[in-house]
VOBA-1610 file (N, C-alpha, C; in pm, whole numbers, padded with zeros to 5 digits, always signed):
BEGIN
Unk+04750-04844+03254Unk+04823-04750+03171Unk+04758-04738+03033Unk+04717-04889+03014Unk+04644-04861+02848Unk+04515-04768+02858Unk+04463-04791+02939Unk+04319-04740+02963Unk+04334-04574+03010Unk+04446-04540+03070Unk+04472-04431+03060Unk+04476-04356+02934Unk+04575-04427+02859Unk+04604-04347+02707Unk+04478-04331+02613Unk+04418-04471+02636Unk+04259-04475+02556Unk+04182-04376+02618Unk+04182-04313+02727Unk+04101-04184+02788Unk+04147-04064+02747Unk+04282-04058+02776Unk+04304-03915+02712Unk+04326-03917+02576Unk+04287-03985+02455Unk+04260-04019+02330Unk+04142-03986+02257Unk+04052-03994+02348Unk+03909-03986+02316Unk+03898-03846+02379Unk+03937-03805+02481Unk+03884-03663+02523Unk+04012-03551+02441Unk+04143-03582+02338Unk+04175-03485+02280Unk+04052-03500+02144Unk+03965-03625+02084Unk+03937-03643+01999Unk+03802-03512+02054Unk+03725-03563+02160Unk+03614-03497+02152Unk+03665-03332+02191Unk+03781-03325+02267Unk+03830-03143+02255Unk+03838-03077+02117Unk+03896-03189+01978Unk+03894-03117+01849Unk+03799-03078+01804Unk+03726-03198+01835Unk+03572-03149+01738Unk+03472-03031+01853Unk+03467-03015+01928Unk+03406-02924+02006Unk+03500-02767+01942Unk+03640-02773+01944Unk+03708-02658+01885Unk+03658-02652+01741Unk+03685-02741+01671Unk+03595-02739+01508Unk+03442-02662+01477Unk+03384-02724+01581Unk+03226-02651+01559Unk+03200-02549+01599Unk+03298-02503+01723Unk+03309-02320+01771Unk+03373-02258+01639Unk+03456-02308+01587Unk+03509-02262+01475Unk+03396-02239+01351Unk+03314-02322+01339Unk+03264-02327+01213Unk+03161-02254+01240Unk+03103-02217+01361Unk+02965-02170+01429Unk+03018-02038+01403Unk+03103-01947+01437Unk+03219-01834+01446Unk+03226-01806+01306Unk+03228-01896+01211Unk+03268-01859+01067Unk+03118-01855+00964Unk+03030-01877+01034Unk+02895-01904+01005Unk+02853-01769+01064Unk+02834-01737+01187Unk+02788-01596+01224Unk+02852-01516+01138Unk+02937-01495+01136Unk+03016-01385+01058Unk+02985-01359+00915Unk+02989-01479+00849Unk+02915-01501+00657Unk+02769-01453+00703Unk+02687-01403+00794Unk+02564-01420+00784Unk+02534-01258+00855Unk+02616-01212+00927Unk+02630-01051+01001Unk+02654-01039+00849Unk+02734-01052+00747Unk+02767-00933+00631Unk+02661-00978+00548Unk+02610-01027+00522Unk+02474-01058+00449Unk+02381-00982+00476Unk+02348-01012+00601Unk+02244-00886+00626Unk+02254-00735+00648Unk+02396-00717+00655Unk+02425-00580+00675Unk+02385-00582+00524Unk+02460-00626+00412Unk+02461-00608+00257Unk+02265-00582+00199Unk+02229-00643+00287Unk+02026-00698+00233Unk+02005-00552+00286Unk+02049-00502+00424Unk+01941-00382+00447Unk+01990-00299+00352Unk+02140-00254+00348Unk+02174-00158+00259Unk+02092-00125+00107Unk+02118-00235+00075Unk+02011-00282-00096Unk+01900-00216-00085Unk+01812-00274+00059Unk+01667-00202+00090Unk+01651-00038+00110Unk+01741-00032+00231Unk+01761+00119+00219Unk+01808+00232+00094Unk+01837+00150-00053Unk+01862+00201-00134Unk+01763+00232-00240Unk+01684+00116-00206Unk+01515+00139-00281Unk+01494+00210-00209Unk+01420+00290-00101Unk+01365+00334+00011Unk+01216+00302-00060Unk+01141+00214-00051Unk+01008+00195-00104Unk+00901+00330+00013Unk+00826+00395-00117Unk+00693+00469-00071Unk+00562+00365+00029Unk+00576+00375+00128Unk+00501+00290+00210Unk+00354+00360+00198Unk+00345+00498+00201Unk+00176+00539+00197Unk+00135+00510+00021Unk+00192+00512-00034Unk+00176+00462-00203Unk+00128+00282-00204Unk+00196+00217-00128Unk+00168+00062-00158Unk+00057+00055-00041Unk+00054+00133+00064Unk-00061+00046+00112Unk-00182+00134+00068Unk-00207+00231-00003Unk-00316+00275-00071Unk-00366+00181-00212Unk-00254+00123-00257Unk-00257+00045-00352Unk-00271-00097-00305Unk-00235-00147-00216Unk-00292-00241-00132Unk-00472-00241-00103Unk-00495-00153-00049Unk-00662-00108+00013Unk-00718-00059-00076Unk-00732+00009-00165Unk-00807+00079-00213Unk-00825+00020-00379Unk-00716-00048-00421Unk-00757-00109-00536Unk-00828-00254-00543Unk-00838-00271-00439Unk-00893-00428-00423Unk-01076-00380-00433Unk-01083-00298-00366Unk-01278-00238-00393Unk-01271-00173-00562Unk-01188-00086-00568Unk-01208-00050-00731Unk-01147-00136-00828Unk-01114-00264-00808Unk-01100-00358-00930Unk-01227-00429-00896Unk-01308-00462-00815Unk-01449-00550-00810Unk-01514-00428-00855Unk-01493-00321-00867Unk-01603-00257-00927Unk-01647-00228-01079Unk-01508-00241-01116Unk-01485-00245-01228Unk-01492-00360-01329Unk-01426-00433-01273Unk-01458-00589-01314Unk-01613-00658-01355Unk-01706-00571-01222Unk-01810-00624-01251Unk-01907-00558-01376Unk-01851-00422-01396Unk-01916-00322-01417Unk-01879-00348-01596Unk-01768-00386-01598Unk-01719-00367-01744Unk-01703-00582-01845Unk-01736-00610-01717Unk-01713-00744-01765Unk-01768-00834-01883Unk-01710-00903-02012Unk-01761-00882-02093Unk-01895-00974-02127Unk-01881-01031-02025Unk-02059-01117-02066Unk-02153-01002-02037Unk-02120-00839-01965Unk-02267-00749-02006Unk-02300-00738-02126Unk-02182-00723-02216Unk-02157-00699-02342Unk-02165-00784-02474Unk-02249-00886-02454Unk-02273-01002-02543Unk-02343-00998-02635Unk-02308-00969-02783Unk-02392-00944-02878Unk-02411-00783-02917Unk-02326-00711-02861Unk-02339-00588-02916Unk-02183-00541-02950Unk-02187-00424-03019Unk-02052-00407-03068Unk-01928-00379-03020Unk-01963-00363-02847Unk-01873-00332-02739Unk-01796-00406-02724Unk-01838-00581-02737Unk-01778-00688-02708Unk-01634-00691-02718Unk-01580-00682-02815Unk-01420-00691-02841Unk-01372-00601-02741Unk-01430-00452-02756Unk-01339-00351-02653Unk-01332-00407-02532Unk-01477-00462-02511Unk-01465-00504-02341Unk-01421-00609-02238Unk-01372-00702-02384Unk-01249-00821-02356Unk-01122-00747-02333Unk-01037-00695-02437Unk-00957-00590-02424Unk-00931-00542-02337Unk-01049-00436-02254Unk-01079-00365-02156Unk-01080-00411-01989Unk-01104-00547-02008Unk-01102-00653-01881Unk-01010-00720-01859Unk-00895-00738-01959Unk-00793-00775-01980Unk-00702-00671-01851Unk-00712-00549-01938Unk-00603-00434-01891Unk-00657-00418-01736Unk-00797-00467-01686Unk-00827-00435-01579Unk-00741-00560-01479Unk-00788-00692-01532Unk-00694-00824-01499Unk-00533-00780-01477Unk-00484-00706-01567Unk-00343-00721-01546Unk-00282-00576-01444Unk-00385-00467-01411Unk-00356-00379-01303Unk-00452-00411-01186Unk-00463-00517-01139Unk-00553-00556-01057Unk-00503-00489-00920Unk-00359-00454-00895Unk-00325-00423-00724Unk-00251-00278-00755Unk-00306-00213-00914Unk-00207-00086-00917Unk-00338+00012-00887Unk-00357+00091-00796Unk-00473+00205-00743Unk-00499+00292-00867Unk-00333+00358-00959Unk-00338+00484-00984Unk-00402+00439-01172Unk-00347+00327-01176Unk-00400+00294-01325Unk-00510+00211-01290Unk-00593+00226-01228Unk-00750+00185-01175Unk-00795+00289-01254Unk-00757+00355-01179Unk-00848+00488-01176Unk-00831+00542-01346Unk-00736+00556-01397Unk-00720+00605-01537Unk-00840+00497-01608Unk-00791+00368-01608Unk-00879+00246-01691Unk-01056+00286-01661Unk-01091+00348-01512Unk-01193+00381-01479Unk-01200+00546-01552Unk-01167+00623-01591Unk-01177+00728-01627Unk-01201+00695-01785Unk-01085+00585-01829Unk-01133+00575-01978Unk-01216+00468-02051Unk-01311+00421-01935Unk-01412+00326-01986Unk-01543+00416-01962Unk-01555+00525-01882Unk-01673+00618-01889Unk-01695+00664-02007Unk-01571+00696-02083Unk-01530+00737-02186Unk-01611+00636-02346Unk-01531+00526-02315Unk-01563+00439-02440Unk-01702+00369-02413Unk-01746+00356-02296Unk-01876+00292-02284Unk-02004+00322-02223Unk-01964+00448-02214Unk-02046+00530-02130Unk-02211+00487-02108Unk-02195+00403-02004Unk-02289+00362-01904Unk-02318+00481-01792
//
């Protein structure tokens, strides 16, 4: 009789906790369905230009080595360019993955240093 009660003791114990973790598994999916519904919405609200970043992706990675090399300021050592072309390598350093201000920084170093 004891050994009876000690059995069905342990199997209401292990029925709670099996109900507990469907419970908590259930309350876990659910916190995590509105999350991501909430993340795409956000995204779909940027709608990011995809032919814009991957042109800026590809195409600025060849025109910042070109530039970089072209304007870099050890060509410029000892002549009066020097300061601009620290300056100038700077602004190239800090648009390194933007395509469209490549191209301007490349339009206005033909300009100031015309090589």
């Amino acid at each position: 009789m004891k050994t009876i009660l000690i059995t069905y003791a342990w199997q209401g114990l292990a029925l709670f906790e099996f109900l507990l973790i469907v419970f908590l598994l259930l309350k876990l999916r659910k916190k995590t369905k509105n999350t991501l519904k909430s993340n795409f919405k956000k995204f779909k609200k940027n709608e990011v230009n995809m032919d814009a970043l991957m042109k800026d992706m590809h195409h600025s990675k060849d025109l910042y080595k070109e530039l970089s090399r072209k304007y870099h300021p050890d060509r410029f050592i000892g002549s009066t360019l020097e300061s601009r072309a620290e300056e100038f390598f700077k602004s190239i350093q800090e648009n390194k993955t933007n395509f469209n201000k490549l191209n301007e920084l490349k339009l206005q170093a033909e300009i100031i240093f015309k090589i």
